[in-house]
N, C-alpha and C positions, 0 to 999 in steps of 0.2 A: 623426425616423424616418418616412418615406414607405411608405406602401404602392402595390404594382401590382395590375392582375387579373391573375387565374389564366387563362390561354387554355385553350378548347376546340379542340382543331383544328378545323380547315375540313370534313377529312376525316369526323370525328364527329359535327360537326354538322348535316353534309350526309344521313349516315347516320341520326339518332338528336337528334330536338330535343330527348326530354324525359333531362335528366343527371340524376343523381343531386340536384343542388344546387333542379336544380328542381320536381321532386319534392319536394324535401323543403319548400321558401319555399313552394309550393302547398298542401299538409297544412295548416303553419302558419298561414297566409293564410286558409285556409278553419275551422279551429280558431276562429283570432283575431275572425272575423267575426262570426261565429255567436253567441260569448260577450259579442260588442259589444251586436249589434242586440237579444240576446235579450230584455233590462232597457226596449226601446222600449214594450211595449205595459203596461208596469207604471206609467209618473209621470202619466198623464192620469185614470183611475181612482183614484190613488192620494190626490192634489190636489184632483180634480175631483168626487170623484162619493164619497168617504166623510170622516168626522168626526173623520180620524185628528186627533191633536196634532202628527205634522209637516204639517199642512197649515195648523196653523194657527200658526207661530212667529211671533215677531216681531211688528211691525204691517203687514207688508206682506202683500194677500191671495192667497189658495191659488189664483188666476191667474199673480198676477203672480212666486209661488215656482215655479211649476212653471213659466214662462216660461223665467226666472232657469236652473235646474238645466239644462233642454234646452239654452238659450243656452252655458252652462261646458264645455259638453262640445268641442263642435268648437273652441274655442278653445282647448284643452289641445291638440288635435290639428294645428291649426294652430301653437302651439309647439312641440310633439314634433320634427313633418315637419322644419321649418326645420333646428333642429338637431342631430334623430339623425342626420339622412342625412350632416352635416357629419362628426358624431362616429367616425359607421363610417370614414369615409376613412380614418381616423385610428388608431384598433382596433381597426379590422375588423367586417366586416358581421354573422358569427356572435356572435361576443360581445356587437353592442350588441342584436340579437330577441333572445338570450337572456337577455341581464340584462333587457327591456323585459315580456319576459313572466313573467319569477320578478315583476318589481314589480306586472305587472299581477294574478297571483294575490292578494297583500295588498291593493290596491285593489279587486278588486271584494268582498271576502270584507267589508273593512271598509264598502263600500256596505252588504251584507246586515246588517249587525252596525248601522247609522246607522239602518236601516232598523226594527230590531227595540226598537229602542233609543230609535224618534222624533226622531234628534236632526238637524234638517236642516245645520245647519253641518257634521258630520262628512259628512254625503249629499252638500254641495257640494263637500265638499276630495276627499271619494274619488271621484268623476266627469270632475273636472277631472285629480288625478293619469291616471285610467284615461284621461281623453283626450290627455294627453300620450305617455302609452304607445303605444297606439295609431299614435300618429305616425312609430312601426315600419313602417307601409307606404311607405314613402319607399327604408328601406332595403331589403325587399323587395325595389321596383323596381330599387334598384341592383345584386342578384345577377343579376337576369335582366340588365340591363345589361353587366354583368361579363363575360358567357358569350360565346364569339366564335362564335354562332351563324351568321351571314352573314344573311339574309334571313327565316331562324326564328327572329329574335332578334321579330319582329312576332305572329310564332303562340304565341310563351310567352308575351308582354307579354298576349296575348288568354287567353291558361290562367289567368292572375292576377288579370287584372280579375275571370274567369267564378268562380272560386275566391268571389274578395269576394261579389259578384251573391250565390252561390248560398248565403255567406253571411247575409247582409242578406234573402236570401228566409227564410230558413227557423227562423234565426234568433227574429225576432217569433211565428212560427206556436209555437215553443216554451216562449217568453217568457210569451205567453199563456195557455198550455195550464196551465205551472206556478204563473204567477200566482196560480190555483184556490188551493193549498195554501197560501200567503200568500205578498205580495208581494217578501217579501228570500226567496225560493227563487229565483228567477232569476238571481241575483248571484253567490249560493256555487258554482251549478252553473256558470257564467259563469267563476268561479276554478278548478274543477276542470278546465273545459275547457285554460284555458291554462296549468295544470299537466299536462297532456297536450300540447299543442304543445311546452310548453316542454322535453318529454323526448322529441319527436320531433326539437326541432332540436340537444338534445345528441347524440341516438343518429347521427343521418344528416346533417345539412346540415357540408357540408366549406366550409372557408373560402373565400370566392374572390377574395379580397386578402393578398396576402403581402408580408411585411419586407424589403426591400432598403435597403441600404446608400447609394446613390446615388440621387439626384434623378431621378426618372422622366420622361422627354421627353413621354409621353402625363398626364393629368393632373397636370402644372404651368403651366399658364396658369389665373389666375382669373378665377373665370365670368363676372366683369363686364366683362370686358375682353374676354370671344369674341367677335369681330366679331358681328353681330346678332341677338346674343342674346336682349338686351334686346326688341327684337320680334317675336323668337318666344317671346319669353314673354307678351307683351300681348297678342299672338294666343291664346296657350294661354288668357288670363284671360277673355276674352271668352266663346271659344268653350265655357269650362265656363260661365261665368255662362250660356249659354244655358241648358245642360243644368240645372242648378241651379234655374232657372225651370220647365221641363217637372217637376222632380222634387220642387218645394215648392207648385206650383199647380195641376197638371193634375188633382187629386179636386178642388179647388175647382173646377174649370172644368167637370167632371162632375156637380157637386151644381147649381152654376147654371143652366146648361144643360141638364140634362138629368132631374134630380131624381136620379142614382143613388145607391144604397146602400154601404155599407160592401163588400157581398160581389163589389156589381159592379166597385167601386173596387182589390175585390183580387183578381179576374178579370183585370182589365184589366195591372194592375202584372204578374202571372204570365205573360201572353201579352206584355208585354214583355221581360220578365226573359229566360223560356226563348228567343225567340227571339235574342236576343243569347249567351246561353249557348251555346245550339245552333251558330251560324253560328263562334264565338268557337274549338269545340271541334275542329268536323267542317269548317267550312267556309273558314275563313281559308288553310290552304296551297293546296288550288285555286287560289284567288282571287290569292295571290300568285304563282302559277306565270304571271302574265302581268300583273300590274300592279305597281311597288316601291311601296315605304313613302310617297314622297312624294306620287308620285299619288295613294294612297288617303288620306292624310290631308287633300288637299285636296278629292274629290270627300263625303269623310266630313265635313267643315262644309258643304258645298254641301246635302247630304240633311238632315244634320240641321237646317239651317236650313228646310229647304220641311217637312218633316214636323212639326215644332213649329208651323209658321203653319196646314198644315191641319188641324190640329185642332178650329180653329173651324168648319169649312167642314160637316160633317153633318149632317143635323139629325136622324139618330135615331141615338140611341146603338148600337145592334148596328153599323151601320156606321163607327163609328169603330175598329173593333179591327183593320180591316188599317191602318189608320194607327200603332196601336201596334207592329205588325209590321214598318212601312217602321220605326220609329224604331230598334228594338230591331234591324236589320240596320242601321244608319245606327249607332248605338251602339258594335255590338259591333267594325264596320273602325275607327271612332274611335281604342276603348281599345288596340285590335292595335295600328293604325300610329304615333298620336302619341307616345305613348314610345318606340317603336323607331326614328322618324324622325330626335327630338330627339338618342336617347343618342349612335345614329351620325354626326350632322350634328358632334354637339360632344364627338366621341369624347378631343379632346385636353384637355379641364376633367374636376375630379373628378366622376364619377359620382354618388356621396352626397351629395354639396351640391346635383349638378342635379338627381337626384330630390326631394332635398327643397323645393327651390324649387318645382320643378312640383307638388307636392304642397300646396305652401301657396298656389298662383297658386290651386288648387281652394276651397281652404278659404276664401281672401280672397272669390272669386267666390260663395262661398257665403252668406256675411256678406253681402254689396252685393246678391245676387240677394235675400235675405230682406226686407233695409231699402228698395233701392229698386225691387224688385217689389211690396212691398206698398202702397206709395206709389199705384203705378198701377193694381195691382189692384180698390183699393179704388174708382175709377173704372170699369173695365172689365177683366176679366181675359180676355176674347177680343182686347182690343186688346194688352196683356202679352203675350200667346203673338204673335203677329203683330208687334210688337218685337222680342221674342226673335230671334223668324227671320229678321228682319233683321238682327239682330247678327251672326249667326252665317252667315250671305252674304255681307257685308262683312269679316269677317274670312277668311274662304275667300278671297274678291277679293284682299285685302290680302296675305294670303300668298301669292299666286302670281305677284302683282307682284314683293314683295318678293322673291324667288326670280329674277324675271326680272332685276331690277337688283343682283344679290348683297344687298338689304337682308337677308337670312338665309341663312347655311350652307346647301349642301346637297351640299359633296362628298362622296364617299362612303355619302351618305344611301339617293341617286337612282338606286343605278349596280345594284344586286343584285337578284334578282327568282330564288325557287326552282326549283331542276333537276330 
């Protein structure tokens, strides 16, 4: 049994980007994130800084357990991506965030219960499940996919990143705050939360893959096989490993350089944040009212490649924050155009498998930015960011070659730009 998308008309979409469907992945998205990141600012105190008994299980020390726990999580998310997004093809996008978030309720509830309980082996098994849950933003991507938005198919890929973002901001700022009351309060509220998505995506998200009988002409080629796929996915891997590097070392490169604080570290992440938010919300259909998706994803590794290498370049800290600003506007056309370039270059492969591949190119790049940025860092981490941005140049270069020699799709990608 094959599923197709649901279309939006042209007419509605031209009228009216945000649908109901998206709406409703955005709610969830933003739900989902919040009850991720909240648990962040709870395993370093937790490990680090008291005498609990899960810090000190086993023989291995309350470094290298609390290493271990951080490390399980993106790795569940990394297998989640891969194969929810496969799954949804298959039974559809609603049912598999729904079933991801009924499970992700008993995992984090069971965190708080490992938590209360000391016991780190149940803290490891419920982190990893919850990071495989998680791997629901793959399918996500594939609703907005789905929608036959035409050229606002880039301004909602940009609602959904800003959804996570503002996730991921605010998220820890609560994580923290409830910490105070003890440390498995973060968790349970974490499950409350996603027992709230999850009855936001029974109440509203309408499916947008349905059952037909016959083989669908548009996703039945597999993705291995879409002429250049494969390098724009190597493209995709690089140019996140940039970012992945700006997002695992730039407080390190702060603290080196500059001797900042914690507060100025989370000044700095906020005036990136919002401005990617901001541009993401308010400013991306302007901007496509005269550039399409592929020019902006190519001119978005070009920036984000120069604004990662200046960051060395200040030498007082107040002056690096419009840097954080070029990035977070280099960011936000990123998360806009690269999934809406991708989904319509290879509109003819399943959508749930290629989000979740693009989802796991993130997470691999996450892995290799951690292992072998720390490599170099621990050398020089002004020279890591200045790597970086060369990576992320040369894969800009590399794609608009590839583009020029058909090494990568780009019919139908190139051709739209909004009315």
């Amino acid at each position: 049994m094959r599923y197709l998308r649901r279309k939006v008309s042209k007419e509605r979409s031209a009228e009216k980007t945000m649908t109901p469907a998206l709406w409703s992945v955005i709610v969830v998205t933003l739900l989902g994130y919040v009850g991720t990141a909240m648990p962040y600012p709870v395993f370093a105190p937790l490990f680090l800084g008291t005498d609990s008994a899960i810090a000190r299980s086993g023989v291995l020390s309350p470094t290298m357990l609390f290493a271990l726990l951080v490390a399980v999580y993106p790795l569940g998310t990394l297998i989640g991506s891969f194969y929810l997004g496969q799954l949804s093809d298959r039974v559809g996008r609603r049912k598999v965030i729904l079933s991801t978030l009924i499970v992700g309720v008993f995992t984090n509830a069971l965190a708080g219960y490992a938590i209360l309980a000391e016991n780190y082996g149940l803290l490891f098994l419920a982190r990893f499940l919850t990071g495989v849950c998680e791997g629901n933003i793959s399918v996500a991507r594939a609703v907005v996919a789905d929608l036959d938005l035409g050229a606002g198919k880039a301004v909602a890929f940009g609602y959904l990143s800003s959804a996570g973002y503002a996730g991921y901001l605010t998220g820890p700022l609560l994580g923290g705050f409830l910490s105070h009351l003890h440390f498995a309060t973060p968790f349970f509220l974490a499950a409350g939360l996603c027992v709230l998505a999850a009855v936001a995506c029974r109440a509203s998200m309408p499916e947008t893959r349905f059952r037909v009988e016959e083989t669908p002409r548009r996703g039945s080629v597999s993705i291995w096989r879409a002429p250049g796929l494969v390098v724009a996915l190597a493209i995709q891997f690089f140019i996140t490993f940039t970012i992945n590097i700006y997002h695992e070392f730039f407080p390190a490169l702060m603290v080196e350089k500059w001797n900042a604080t914690p507060e100025q570290i989370g000044y700095a992440t906020i005036v990136a944040t919002a401005t990617m938010i901001t541009l993401s919300v308010v400013g991306m259909r302007p901007i496509l009212r005269r550039w399409n998706t592929g020019q902006l994803y190519f001119c978005s590794m070009l920036m984000l490649g120069f604004s990662i290498a200046l960051f060395v370049v200040p030498d007082r800290l107040l002056a690096l924050y419009p840097v954080f600003v070029v990035f977070g506007v280099s960011l936000a056309i990123f998360n806009s155009s690269s999934n809406a370039w991708l989904s319509d270059a290879y509109a003819y492969v399943e959508q749930g498998r290629l989000m979740g591949v693009i989802a796991s190119m993130f997470f691999l790049s996450n892995i290799a930015a951690a292992m072998l940025g720390g490599v170099i860092a621990d050398r020089s981490i002004a020279l890591l960011m200045v790597l970086g941005g060369i990576i992320a140049v040369t894969a800009g270069l590399t794609f608009r070659v590839a583009r020029s020699y058909r090494g990568v799709s780009g019919s139908g990608a190139d051709q739209t730009v909004i009315e």
